[in-house]
MARSETI-543323 format. One record per residue (C-alpha): x, y, z; residue number from 0; chain. Coordinates in steps of 0.2 Angstrom, whole numbers, plus 5000, padded with zeros to 4 digits. Each point is the difference from the previous one (the first is absolute). Layout:
% MARSETI-543323
R     X     Y     Z   nr  kette
R     X     Y     Z  NUM      A
...
***
This chain:
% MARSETI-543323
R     X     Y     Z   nr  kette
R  5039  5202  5065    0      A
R  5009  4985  4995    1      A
R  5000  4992  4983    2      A
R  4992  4984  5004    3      A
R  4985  5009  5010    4      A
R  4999  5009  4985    5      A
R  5000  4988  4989    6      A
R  4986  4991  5011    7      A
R  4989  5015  5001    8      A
R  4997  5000  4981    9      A
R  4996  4981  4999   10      A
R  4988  5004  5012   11      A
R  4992  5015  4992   12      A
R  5001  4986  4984   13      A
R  4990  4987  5009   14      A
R  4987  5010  5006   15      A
R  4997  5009  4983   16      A
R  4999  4983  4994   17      A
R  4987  4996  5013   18      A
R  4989  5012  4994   19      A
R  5004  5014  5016   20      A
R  5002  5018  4994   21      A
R  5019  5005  5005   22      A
R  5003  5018  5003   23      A
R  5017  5009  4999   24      A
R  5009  5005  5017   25      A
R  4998  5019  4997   26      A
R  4980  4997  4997   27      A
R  4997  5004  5016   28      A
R  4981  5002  5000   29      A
R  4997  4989  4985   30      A
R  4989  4984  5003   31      A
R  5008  4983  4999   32      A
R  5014  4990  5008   33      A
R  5014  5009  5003   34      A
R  5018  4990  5000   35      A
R  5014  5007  5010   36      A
R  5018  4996  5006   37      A
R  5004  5000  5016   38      A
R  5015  4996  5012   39      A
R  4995  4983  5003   40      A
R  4991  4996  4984   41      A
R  4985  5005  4989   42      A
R  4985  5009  5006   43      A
R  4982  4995  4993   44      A
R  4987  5014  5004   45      A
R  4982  5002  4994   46      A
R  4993  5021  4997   47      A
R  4981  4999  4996   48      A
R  4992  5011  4987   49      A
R  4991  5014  5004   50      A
R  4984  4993  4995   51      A
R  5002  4986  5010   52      A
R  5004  5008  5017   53      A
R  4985  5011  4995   54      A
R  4990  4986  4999   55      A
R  5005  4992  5017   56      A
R  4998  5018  5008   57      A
R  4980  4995  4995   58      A
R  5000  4985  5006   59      A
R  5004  5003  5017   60      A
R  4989  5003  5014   61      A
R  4999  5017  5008   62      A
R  5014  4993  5014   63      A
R  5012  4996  4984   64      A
R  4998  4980  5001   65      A
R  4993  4989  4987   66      A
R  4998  4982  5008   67      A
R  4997  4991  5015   68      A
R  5019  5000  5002   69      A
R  5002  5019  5003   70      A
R  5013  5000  4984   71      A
R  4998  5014  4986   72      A
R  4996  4996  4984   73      A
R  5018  5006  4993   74      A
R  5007  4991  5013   75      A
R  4992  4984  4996   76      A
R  5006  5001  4981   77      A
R  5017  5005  5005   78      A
R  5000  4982  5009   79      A
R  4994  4991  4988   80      A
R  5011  5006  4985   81      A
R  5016  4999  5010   82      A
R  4992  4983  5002   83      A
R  5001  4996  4983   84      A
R  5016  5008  4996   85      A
R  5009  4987  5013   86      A
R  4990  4986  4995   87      A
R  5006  5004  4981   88      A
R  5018  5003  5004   89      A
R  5001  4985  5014   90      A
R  4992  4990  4984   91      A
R  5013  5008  4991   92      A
R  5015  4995  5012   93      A
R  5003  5015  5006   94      A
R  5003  5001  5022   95      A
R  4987  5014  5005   96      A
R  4996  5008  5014   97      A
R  4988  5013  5008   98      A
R  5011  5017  5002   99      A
R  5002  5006  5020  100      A
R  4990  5016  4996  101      A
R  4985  4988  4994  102      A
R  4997  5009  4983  103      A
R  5010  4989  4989  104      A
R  5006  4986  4995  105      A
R  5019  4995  5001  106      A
R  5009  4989  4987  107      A
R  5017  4990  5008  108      A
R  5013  5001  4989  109      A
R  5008  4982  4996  110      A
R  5019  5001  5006  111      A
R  5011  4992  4991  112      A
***
């Protein structure tokens, strides 16, 4: 990757460490928290639940695996929302974002210069 992508994945992971978000390490695959990643076109912003968590909306789903009026499972729901707040804190921040193609992300713009 190139310098200045990743020079602006660590002021990410900065700025959301800063915010209070728990930051895991690339090679933590499995470990709960937001993951920050480079990419070809800029930085990647994903979300891995805990285990407990994902537990916990296995409970609360009905017996066809939805949760709310909307159809949407309880994992999914939280996913939104905290990809919500992650762009809302880095758009705050200045930062261009945007929501990755495969839906599970969010993508950080590099400025060019």
């Amino acid at each position: 990757m190139s310098p200045q992508t990743t020079a602006l994945a660590e002021q990410i992971r900065r700025a959301l460490t800063a915010a209070g978000f728990t930051v895991v390490g690339e090679t933590e695959e499995n470990a709960p928290g937001l993951r920050v990643s480079e990419d070809d076109s800029g930085v990647l912003v994903g979300w891995t639940a805990s285990h407990g968590f994902e537990a916990l909306a296995d409970q609360s789903r009905g017996s066809d695996g939805a949760d709310g009026a909307d159809g949407s499972g309880t994992s999914d729901s939280m996913r939104t929302i905290v990809r919500a707040a992650v762009t809302a804190l880095l758009n705050q921040l200045g930062y261009t974002v945007e929501e990755a193609p495969d839906g599970t992300a969010a993508r950080v713009i590099p400025v060019v210069r």
